[in-house]
Structures are given as C-alpha cells and as structure tokens.
C-alpha positions in Angstrom: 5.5 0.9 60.8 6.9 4.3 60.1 5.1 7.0 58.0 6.4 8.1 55.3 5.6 11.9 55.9 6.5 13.9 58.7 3.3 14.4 60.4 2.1 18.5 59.6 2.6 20.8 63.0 0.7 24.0 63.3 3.3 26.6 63.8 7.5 26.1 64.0 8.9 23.7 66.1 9.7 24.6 70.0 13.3 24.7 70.8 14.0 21.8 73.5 14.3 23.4 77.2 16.2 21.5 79.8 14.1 21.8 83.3 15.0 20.8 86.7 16.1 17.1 86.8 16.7 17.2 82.7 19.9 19.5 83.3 23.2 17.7 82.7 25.3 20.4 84.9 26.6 19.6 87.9 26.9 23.5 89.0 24.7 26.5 87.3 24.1 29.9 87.9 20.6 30.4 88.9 18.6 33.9 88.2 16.0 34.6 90.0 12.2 35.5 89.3 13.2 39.5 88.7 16.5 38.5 86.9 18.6 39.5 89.5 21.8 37.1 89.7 21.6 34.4 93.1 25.5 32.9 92.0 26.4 29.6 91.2 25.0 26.7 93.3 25.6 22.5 92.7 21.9 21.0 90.5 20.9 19.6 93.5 20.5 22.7 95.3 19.3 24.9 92.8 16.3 22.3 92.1 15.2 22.7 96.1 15.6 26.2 95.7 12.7 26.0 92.9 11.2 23.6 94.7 10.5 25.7 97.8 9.5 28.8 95.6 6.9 26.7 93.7 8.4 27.4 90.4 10.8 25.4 88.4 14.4 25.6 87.5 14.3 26.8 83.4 18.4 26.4 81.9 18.1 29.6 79.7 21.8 29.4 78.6 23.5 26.4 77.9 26.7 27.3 76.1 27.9 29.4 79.0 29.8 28.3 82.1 28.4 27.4 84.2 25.0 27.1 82.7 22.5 29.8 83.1 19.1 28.9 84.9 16.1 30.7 85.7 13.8 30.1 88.5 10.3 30.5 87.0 7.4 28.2 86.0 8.2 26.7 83.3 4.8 28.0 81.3 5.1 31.6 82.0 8.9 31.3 80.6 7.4 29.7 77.3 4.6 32.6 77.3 7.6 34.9 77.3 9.6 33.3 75.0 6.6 33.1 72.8 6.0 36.9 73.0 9.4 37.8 72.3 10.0 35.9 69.1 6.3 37.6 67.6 7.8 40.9 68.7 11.0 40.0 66.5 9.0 38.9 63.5 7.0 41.9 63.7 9.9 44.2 63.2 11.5 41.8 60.6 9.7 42.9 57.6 11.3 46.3 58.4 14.5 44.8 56.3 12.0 44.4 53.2 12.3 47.3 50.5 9.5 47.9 47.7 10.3 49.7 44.4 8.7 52.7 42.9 9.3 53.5 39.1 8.3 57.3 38.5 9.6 59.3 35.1 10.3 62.5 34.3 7.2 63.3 32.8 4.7 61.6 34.8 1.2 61.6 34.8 -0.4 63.7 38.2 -2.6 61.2 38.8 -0.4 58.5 38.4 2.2 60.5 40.9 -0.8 60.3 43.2 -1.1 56.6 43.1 2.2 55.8 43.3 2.7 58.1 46.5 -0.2 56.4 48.4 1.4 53.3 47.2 4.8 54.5 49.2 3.0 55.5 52.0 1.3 52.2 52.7 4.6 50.5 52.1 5.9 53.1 54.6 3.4 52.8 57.4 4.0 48.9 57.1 8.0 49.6 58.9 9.1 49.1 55.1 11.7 50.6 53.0 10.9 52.5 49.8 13.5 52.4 46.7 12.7 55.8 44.5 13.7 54.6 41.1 13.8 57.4 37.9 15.0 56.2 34.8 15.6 58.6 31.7 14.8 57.2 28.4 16.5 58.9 25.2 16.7 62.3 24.9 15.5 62.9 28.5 19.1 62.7 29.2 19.2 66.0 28.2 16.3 67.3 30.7 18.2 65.7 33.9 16.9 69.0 36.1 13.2 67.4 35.2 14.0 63.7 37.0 15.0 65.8 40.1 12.2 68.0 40.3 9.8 65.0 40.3 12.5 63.1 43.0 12.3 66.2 45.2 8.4 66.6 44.9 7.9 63.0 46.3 10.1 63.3 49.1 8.4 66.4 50.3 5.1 64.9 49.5 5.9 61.5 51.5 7.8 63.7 54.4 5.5 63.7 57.3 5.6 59.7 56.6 9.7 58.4 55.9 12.8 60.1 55.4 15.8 59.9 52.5 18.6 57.9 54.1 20.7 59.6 51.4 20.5 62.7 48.8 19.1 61.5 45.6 22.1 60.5 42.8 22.1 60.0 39.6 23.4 56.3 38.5 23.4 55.7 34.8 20.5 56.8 33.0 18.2 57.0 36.3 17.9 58.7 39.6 17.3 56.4 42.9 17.4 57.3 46.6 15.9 54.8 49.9 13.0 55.9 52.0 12.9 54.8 55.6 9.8 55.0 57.5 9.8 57.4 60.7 8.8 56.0 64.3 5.3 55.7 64.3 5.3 58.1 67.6 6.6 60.6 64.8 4.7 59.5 61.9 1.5 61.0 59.7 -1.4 58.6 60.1 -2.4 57.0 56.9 -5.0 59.0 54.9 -6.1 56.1 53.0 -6.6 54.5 56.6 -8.6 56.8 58.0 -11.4 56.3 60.4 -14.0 58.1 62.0 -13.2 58.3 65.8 -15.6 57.0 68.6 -17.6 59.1 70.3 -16.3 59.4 74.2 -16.7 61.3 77.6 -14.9 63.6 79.1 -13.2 60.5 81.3 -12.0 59.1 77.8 -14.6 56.3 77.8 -16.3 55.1 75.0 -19.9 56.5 75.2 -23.0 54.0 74.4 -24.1 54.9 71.0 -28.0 55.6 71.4 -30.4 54.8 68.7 -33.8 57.1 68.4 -36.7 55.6 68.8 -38.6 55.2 65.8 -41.8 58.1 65.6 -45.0 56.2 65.6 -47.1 56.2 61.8 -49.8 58.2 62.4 -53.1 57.0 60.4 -54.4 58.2 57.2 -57.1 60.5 57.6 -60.7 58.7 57.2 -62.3 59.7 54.2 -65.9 61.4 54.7 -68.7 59.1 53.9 -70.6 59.2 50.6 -73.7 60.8 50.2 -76.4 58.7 51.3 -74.3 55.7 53.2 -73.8 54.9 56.7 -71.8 57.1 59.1 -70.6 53.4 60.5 -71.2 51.1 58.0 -70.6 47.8 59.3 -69.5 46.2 55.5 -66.5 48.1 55.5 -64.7 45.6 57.0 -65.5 42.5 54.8 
C-alpha cells in the first residue's frame, strides 16, 4: 500500500549521478584526478581505467558531447559537490537588501541605532536601502535630508560603500549600500570580543588559575579569669 505523504528527508534531495556501469555513453571524455583532460575513450575503457586507479568513473556533464567523466571516488566527488553548493548559499543572501527609514530631523540616538542596525546588515554580505522621506513642509528644507544622507554614509564608510550618489525621488532621498570585502572591512563594534591571550609563536597560551590563599584562623581569644588555659569542655 502506498503512503499518502512523501516520506520527510533531512536536507534537499541529491541530484542522480551516473557511475561507471550506469553511463549510457558509448564514448566519454574522461578527466582525470587533477582535472587535467585524458581525451575521449569508448565506456568500456574508461571504466578499466578507474578500475586500475582504484577510483571510480563519476559522468560530471551529461549534456555535452561526448559526456564528461571524472575519474575520482565517487564519495570524495559528493564531499566536493557538497562543499561547493554551501559555499554558494553562503554568498546568496548577498542578493538580499534591508531598508532603513531615517528623516530629516532625526533623533541622535535613534541615528545611532539605526546605523548599528546597517552595519550588522552590512557585515552579514547584505545590501542596505537608505530611505529619507520629507513630510510637508520639509520640502522646503531639502539641504537637511542630505546632510543626514551624507552623515550616515560617512559614519557606515569603513563598513559598505554608495553604489550610486544619493537622489532625490519624489518626496524622499534613497541611495544602496553594498558591503566591502571583509579583507577590507571594519570589524563589528557591536561584535567585539576580547582577544586570547597567545605566545610569541601565535599559540594560544593555557589560561592559569591562582591558587586560592589559604584562610588563616581567627585569633584565640585569651582565657577568662580564673578558667583553664586548656579547658577540655570547649569542645562539647
């Protein structure tokens, strides 16, 4: 009996790979271990060829002509294929863009925020959207919008820069931050750690505790007039 659901999987499904005996070519065009091109060989050969080197023949390219395979075991080619697409979603959130609304006559301290805000969106590999929108008469003050633009780009310099001059569309002022390379970027201040202490080899030294100072006693109080230097009842 069928189930009705698809059964749940833990990640996204594996694209199908054709190995060895599975490939449908009768000629392919085998690459070797360091990628370097062998030429075009009939299946049959190209599977002894794997065979010999203790690897497997992996068809990496199917749409081309004569197929493309690669002669590596086949788990070491799904590692790498593995650790290329995490690279690529890495770097794909780079595309996203968050919004910041500022206005003329902002508050200092909420300029503050909202820079820290752009920062971390900026030390994230994400674009910022400056948004400035005059309401009323602040039409009439347009020299204010860009005095507050221009503050926040110098302020958020060392972290992104304007992919364009700010312009004025409508009744607001916008302009797109991207972030810089991180080689070339500020590190976060509201990331900030304390660093580790090391050698002069750049190792990590072994943090050493100090040993706790032993309590020294209270001082014995004299003995009353009259009693026992010793008295043996003290201790009951």
């Amino acid at each position: 009996m069928s189930r009705p659901f698809s059964s749940r999987s833990s990640g996204p499904p594996t694209p199908f790979t054709r190995v060895n005996g599975k490939i449908r070519a009768r000629e392919v065009r085998v690459i070797d271990e360091d990628k370097s091109n062998l030429g075009v060989f009939q299946l049959g050969d190209a599977i002894t060829m794997a065979r010999n080197k203790g690897v497997d023949l992996v068809e990496i390219n199917a749409t081309a002509v004569p197929p493309v395979c690669r002669l590596i075991d086949l788990g070491k080619y799904r590692y790498e294929l593995a650790k290329q697409q995490k690279e690529s979603r890495k770097h794909q959130h780079a595309n996203r863009v968050k919004e910041i609304q500022l206005s003329p006559n902002i508050d200092p301290h909420d300029f503050g925020v909202k820079l820290q805000h752009g920062i971390n969106f900026l030390c994230e590999d994400m674009k910022v959207k400056i948004s400035l929108r005059f309401r009323g008469r602040e039409m009439a003050h347009q020299e204010l919008g860009f005095q507050v633009i221009s503050r926040f780009l110098k302020e958020i310099a060392p972290f992104g820069h304007p992919d364009a001059e700010a312009k004025l569309i409508g009744r607001g002022i916008t302009v797109m931050i991207s972030p810089l390379p991180r080689n070339k970027r500020a590190k976060n201040p509201g990331q900030s750690e304390l660093p580790l202490p090391t050698n002069g080899e750049g190792k990590l030294e072994p943090i050493i505790h100090p040993e706790p100072k032993p309590k020294t006693p209270p001082p014995e109080e004299p003995p009353a007039a009259g009693g026992f230097v010793n008295n043996p009842f003290t201790t009951l």
